[in-house]
C-alpha positions as CSV (number, residue, x, y, z in Angstrom):
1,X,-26.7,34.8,177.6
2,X,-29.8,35.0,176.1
3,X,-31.0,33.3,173.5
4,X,-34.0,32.6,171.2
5,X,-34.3,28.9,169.5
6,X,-36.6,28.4,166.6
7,X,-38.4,25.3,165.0
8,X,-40.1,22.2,165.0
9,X,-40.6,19.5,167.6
10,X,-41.0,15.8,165.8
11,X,-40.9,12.8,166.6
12,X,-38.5,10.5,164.9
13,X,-39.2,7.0,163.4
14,X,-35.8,5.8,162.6
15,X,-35.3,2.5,160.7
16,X,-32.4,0.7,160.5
17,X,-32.5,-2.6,158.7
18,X,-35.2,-5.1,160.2
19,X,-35.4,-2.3,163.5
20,X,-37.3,0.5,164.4
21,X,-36.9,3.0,167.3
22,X,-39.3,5.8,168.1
23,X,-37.5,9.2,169.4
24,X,-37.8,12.7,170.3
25,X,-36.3,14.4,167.4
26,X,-36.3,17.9,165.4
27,X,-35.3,21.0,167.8
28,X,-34.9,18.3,170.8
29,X,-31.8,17.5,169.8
30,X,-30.7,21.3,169.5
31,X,-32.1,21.6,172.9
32,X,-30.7,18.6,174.6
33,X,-27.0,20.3,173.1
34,X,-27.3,23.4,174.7
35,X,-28.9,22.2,178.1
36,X,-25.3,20.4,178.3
37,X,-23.2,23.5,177.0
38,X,-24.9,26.6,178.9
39,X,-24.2,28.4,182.0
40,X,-26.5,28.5,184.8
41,X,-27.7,31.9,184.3
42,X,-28.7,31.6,180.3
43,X,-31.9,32.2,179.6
44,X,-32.8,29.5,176.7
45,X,-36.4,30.4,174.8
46,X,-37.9,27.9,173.0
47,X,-40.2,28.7,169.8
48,X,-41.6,25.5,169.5
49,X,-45.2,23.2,169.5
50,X,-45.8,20.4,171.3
51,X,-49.0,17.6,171.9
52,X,-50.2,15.4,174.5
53,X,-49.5,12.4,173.1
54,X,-45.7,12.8,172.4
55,X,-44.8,15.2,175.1
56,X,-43.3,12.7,177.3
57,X,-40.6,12.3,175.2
58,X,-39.5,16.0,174.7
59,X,-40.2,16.5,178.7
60,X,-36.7,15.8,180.5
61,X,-35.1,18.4,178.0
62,X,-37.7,20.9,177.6
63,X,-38.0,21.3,181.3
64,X,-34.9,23.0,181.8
65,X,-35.8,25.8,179.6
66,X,-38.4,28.5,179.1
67,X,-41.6,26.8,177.8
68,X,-43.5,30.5,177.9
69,X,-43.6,30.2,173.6
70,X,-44.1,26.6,173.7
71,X,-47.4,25.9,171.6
72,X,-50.0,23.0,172.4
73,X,-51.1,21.4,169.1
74,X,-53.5,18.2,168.0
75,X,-50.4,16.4,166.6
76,X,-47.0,17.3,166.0
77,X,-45.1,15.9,162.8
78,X,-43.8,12.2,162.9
79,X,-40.5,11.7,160.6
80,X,-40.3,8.3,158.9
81,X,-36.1,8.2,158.2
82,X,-34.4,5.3,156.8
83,X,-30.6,5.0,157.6
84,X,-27.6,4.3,155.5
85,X,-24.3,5.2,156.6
86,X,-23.2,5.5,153.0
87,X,-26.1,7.7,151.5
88,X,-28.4,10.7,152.8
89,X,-31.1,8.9,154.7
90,X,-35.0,9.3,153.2
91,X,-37.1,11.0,154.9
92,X,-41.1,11.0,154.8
93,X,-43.0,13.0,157.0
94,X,-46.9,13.3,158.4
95,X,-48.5,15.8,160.3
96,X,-46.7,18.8,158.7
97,X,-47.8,22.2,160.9
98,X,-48.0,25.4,159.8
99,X,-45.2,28.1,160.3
100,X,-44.4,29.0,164.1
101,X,-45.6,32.1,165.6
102,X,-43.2,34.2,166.8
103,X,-43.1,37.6,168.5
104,X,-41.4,40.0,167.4
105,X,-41.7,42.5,170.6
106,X,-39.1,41.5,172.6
107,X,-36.2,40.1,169.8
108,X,-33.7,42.5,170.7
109,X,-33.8,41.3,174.2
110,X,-32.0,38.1,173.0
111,X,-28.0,37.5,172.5
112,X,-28.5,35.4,169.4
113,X,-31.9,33.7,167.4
114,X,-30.9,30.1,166.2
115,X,-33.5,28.6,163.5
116,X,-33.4,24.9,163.0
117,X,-35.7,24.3,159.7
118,X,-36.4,21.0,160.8
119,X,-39.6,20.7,158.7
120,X,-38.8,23.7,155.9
121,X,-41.9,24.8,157.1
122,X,-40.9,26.6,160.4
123,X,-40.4,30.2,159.5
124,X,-41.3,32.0,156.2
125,X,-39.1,33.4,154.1
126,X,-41.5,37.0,154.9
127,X,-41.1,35.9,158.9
128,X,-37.4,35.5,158.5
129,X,-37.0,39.5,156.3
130,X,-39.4,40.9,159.4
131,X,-37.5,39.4,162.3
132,X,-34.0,40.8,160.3
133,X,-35.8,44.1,160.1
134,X,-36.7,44.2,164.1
135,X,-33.5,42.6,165.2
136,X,-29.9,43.6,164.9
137,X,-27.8,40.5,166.3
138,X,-26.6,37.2,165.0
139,X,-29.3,35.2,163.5
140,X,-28.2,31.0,162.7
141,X,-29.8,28.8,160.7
142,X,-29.3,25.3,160.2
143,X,-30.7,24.6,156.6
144,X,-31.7,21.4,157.1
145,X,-35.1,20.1,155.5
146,X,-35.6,23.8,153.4
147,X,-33.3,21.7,151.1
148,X,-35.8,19.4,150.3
149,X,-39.3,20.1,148.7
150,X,-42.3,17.9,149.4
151,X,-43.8,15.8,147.0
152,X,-47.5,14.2,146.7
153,X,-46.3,11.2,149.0
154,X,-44.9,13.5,151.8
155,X,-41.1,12.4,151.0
156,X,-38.8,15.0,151.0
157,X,-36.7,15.5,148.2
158,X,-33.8,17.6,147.6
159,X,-34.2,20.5,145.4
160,X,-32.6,24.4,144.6
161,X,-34.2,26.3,147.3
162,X,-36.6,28.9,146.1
163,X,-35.3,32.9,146.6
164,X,-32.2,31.7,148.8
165,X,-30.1,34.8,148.0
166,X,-32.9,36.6,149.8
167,X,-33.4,34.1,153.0
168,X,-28.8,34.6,152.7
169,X,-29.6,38.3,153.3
170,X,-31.1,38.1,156.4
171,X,-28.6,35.7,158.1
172,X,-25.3,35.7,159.9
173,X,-24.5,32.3,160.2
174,X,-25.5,28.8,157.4
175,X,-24.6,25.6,158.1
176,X,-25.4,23.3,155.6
177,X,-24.2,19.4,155.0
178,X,-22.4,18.5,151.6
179,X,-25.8,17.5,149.7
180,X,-27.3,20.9,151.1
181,X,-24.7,23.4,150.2
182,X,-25.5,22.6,146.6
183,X,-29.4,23.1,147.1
184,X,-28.3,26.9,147.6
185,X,-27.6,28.2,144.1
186,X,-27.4,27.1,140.5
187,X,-23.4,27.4,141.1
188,X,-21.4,23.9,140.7
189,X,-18.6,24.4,142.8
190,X,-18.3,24.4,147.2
191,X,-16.4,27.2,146.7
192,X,-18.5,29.5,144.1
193,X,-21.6,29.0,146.4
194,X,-19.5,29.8,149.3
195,X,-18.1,33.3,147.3
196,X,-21.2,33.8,146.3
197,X,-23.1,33.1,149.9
198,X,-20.4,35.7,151.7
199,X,-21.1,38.2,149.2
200,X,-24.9,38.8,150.3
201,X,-23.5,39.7,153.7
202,X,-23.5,36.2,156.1
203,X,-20.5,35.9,158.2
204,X,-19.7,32.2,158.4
205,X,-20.8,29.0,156.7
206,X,-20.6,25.9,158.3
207,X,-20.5,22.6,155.7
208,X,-20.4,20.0,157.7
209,X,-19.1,16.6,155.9
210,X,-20.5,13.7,157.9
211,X,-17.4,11.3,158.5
212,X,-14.8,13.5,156.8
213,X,-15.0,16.1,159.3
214,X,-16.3,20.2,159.1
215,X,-15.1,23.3,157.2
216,X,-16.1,26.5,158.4
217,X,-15.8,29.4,155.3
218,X,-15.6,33.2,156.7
219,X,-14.1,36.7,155.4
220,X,-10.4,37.7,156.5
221,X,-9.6,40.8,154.9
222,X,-11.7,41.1,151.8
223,X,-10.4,37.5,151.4
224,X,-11.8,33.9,151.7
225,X,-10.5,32.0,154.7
226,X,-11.6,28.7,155.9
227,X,-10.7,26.0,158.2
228,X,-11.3,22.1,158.5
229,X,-11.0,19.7,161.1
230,X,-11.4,15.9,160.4
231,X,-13.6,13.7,162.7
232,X,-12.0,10.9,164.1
233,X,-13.2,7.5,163.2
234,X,-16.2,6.1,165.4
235,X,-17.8,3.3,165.1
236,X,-21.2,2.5,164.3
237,X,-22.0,6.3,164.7
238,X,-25.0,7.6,166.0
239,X,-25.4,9.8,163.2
240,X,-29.4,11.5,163.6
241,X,-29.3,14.5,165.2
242,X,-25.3,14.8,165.2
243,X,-26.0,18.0,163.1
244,X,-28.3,19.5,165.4
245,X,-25.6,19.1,168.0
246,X,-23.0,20.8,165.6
247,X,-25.0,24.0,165.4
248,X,-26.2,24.2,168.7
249,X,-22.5,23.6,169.7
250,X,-21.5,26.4,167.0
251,X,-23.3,28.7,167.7
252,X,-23.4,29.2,171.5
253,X,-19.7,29.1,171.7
254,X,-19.3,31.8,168.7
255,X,-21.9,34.2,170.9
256,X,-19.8,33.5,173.4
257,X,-16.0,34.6,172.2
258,X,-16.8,35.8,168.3
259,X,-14.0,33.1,167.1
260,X,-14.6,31.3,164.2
261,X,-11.9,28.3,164.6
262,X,-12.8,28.1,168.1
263,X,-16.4,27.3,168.0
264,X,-15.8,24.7,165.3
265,X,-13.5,22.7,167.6
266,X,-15.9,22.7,170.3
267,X,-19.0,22.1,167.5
268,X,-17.0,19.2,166.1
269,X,-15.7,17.8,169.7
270,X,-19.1,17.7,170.7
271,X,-20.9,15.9,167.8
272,X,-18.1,13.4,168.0
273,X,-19.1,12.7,171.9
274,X,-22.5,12.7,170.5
275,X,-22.1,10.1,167.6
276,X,-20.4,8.1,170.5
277,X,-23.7,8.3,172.9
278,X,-21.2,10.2,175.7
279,X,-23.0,13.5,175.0
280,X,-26.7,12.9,175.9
């Protein structure tokens, strides 16, 4: 397999009552999933930036990839996020770069092109319509922080995504958490988004429902199927990044065998060894 990964390293401040731990975080984590899933002979491209200063932290799993698209900047975003198990966590940022630069030349070289929007900022909505127009395979993409706009303090707020029916049109594959799905349209209902997501052409969304479990929503014969699995209970979770691993998870294991149900038991089974530090 080969495969094309899109979007933004960071590195994570995550807070936790009185503590503080400092982490590679953003695509990493995405990275990390798949170095753990693939065969031997994948081929894993990176789209990505990197400094100097933080690079020790992103080394062990960049490493075992292709680095060839890997881009050397001054400073590469930090994340403040603030934990709750209860709530969505906050999230204020610094250091936000500039869209990543991709190539278009070689996309049909690649099995599948998974974009992680860690930042929002990682590919343009005019980046995403040229790479549909140049490439005819699956395209992924974890929604993530295009759900949430920027305000004047650089805290990121959810919002209704700008133009999503035409970021919907150029995609195979959404996942989205519960607060995320509903950043999508001006629809009130999982299910009207979800009817009205799979009418613009994507295949599969993926609402993943932190403790409760995951749903994946698909088309079975001009109909609207979808399947759930609950998440087992875990204790004191380790819950950043467990999202990442989902759609890393997801979507290697759908390129592999085209099954829907399938690649959500091995997305979910793997975010629960995550949550349970037995993954990385």
């Amino acid at each position: 397999m080969k495969l094309l990964v899109i979007g933004h390293s960071v590195l994570d401040f995550i807070r936790s009552g009185a503590t503080e731990r400092i982490s590679a975080g953003g695509i990493h984590y995405s990275i990390s999933a798949i170095n753990k899933i693939k065969a031997s002979s994948d081929d894993i491209i990176l789209i990505s930036q990197f400094d100097d200063e933080t690079f020790v932290y992103f080394k062990k799993e960049f490493d075992k990839i292709n680095k060839d698209f890997l881009l050397k900047v001054d400073k590469i975003p930090r994340v403040y996020l603030s934990t709750d198990q209860e709530n969505e966590r906050q999230e204020k940022y610094e250091n936000i770069n500039s869209n990543l630069t991709i190539d278009h030349s070689r996309l049909n070289d690649f099995d599948g092109i998974l974009i992680n929007m860690i930042t929002g900022f990682d590919v343009t909505l005019n980046q995403l319509k040229d790479i549909r127009s140049k490439y005819s395979g699956l395209i992924f993409i974890d929604i993530h922080t295009l759900s949430r706009g920027l305000n004047e303090d650089f805290k990121r707020e959810f919002r209704l995504i700008p133009d999503f029916k035409d970021w919907a049109e150029c995609l195979d594959i959404i996942q989205v958490n519960q607060t995320e799905l509903f950043t999508l349209s001006i629809k009130k209902s999982e299910l009207d988004i979800v009817e009205e997501i799979l009418l613009l052409g994507v295949k599969v969304i993926c609402v993943t429902k932190g403790k409760f479990g995951a749903k994946v929503y698909y088309e079975n014969q001009n109909e609207i199927a979808s399947y759930f699995i609950a998440a087992k209970k875990i204790n004191n979770p380790n819950v950043i990044g467990c999202g990442d691993i989902f759609g890393a998870s997801f979507f290697y294991s759908y390129i592999r065998n085209k099954n829907t149900m399938e690649s959500l038991i091995n997305a979910v089974k793997n975010a629960e060894l995550f949550v349970e530090n037995k993954l990385l």
